[in-house]
C-alpha positions, -999 to 999 in steps of 0.1 A, spaced: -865 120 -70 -840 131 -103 -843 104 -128 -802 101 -130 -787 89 -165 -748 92 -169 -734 95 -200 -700 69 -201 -679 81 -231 -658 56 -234 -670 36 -270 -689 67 -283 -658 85 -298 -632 78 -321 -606 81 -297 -580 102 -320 -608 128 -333 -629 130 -308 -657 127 -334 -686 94 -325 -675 67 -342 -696 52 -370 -718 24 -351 -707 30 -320 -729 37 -293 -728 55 -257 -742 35 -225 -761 59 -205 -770 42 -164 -786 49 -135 -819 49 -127 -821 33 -160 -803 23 -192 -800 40 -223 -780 37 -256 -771 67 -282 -764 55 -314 -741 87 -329 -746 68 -364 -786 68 -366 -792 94 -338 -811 68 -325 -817 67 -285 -836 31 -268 -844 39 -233 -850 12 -204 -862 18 -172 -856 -2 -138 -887 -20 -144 -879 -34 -173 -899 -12 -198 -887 1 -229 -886 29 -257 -869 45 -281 -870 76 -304 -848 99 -327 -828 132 -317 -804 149 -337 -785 141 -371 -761 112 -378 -728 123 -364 -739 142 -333 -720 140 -304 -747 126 -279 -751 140 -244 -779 140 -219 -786 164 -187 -817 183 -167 -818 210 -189 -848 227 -170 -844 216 -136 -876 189 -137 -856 161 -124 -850 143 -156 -823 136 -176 -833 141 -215 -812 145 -244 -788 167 -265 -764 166 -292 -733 186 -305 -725 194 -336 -684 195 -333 -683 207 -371 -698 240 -365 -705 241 -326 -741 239 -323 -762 225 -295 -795 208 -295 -816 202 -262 -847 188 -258 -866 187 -225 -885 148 -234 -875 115 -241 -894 114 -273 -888 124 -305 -890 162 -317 -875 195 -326 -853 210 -299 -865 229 -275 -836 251 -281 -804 253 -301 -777 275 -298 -734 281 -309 -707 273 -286 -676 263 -289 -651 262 -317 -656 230 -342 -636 198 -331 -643 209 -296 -656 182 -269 -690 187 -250 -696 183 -216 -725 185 -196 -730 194 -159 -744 214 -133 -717 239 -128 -734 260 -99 -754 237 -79 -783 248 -93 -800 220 -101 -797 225 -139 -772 212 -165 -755 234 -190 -734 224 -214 -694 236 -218 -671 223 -233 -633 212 -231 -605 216 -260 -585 189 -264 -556 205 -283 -549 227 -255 -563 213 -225 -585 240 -216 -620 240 -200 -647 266 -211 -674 266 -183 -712 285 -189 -737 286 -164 -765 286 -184 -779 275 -223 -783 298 -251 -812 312 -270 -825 296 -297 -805 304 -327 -781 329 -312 -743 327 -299 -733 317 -264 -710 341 -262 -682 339 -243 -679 316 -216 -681 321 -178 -646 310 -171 -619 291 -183 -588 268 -168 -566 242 -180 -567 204 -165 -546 177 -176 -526 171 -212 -534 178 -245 -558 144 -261 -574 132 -223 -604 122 -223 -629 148 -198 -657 134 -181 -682 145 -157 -692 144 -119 -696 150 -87 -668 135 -72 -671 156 -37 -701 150 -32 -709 189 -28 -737 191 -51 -715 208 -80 -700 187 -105 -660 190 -120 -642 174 -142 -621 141 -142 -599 128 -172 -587 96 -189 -554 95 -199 -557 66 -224 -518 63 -230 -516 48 -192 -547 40 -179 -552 65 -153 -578 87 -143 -577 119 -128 -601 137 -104 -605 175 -99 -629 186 -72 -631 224 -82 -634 245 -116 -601 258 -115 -566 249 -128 -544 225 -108 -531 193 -101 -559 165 -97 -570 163 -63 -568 121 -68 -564 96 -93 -562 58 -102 -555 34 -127 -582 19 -145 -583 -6 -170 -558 -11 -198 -535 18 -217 -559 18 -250 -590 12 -231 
C-alpha cells in the first residue's frame, strides 16, 4: 500500500514571494505526519503508530516538496531552489545527497509535484505566479542537466493564487486546484488544460 504524505502549503510560504518563510514550517499528513522546516532544512517524520524521526535534506531556503519519485510506494522528499530553478530528490527518508538534481523552471517560480500521467510516479512542474501559467513534465531530469522544455503548458486562475495538488476526480491523475487568498475561495480543475474550474468553495478567511 503507497505510504501517502501531502504536502499543505499553506504556512510554508511567504504569501507575497512565494519564497518559505523564515521558521515556518509545512504539515505534511496521511498515513503519517511530517513537518519541513524551510529555515533548517530540517524534516521530523511520524508514523501512525506513533514512532518518530527526523533528518536533513536540502539548504536553508528550499522550497520543500515530497512525492514517489521512483514508483516504490513512498512518499520521500525534495526541494526547489526558486533562485536559480534547481531540484533535489531523494528516494529515502534519511539524510543524504540527492539521488538526482536537475534545472527547471525560471527563478521565483512555484513547484508542484504530482503524478501527471497516472503512472504511478511523481514529477515535479511547476506553476508561475506572475502569469498564471502551468508548466507540466512527465518525468525528472538527469542529474546535473536541464529539463528542457516542458510537456505542455496552460493557464488556470489569476495572477498571485496559490496552486495545489490532487486528485480531485478520483481518476488516478492528479490536477491542479488554487487558493485565491484575497476571498477565500478555492478552485478545482479536473484536467491539465486551460479553463474555468470545474468547482469551487469558500474556505476559511480572505488572508488565510
Amino acid at each position: 500500500m503507497r505510504k501517502t504524505l501531502i504536502v499543505l502549503a499553506v504556512v510554508a510560504m511567504a504569501l507575497t514571494a512565494f519564497i518559505p518563510a523564515a521558521g515556518a514550517q509545512t504539515t505534511v499528513v496521511g498515513d503519517g505526519v511530517a513537518m519541513a522546516d524551510p529555515a533548517s532544512g530540517r524534516w521530523t517524520l511520524r508514523d501512525a503508530d506513533g514512532s518518530q524521526s527526523s533528518f536533513y535534506f536540502g539548504d536553508p531556503g528550499d522550497y520543500p516538496l515530497i512525492g514517489d519519485w521512483d514508483g516504490d510506494g513512498v512518499d520521500t522528499p525534495g526541494a526547489y531552489r526558486q533562485s536559480d530553478g534547481r531540484v533535489y530528490v531523494r528516494n529515502s527518508n534519511t539524510a543524504g545527497v540527492a539521488d538526482s538534481w536537475f534545472f527547471f523552471g525560471n527563478p521565483g517560480d512555484v513547484p508542484i509535484a504530482g503524478d501527471w500521467d497516472g503512472d504511478g510516479k511523481d514529477t515535479i512542474s511547476v506553476y508561475r505566479p506572475s502569469t498564471s501559467e502551468v508548466f507540466v513534465v512527465n518525468e525528472l531530469g538527469q542529474s546535473g542537466q536541464g529539463l528542457g522544455p516542458a510537456d505542455f503548458s496552460f493557464i488556470f486562475g489569476n495572477p498571485g493564487d496559490i496552486p495545489f495538488v490532487g486528485d480531485f476526480d478520483g481518476d488516478g491523475i492528479d490536477s491542479i486546484g488554487l487558493h485565491r487568498q484575497s476571498t477565500g475561495e478555492v478552485y478545482f480543475r479536473n484536467s491539465l488544460s486551460s479553463g474555468a474550474a470545474d468547482s469551487s468553495l469558500v474556505y476559511g478567511d480572505p488572508g488565510d
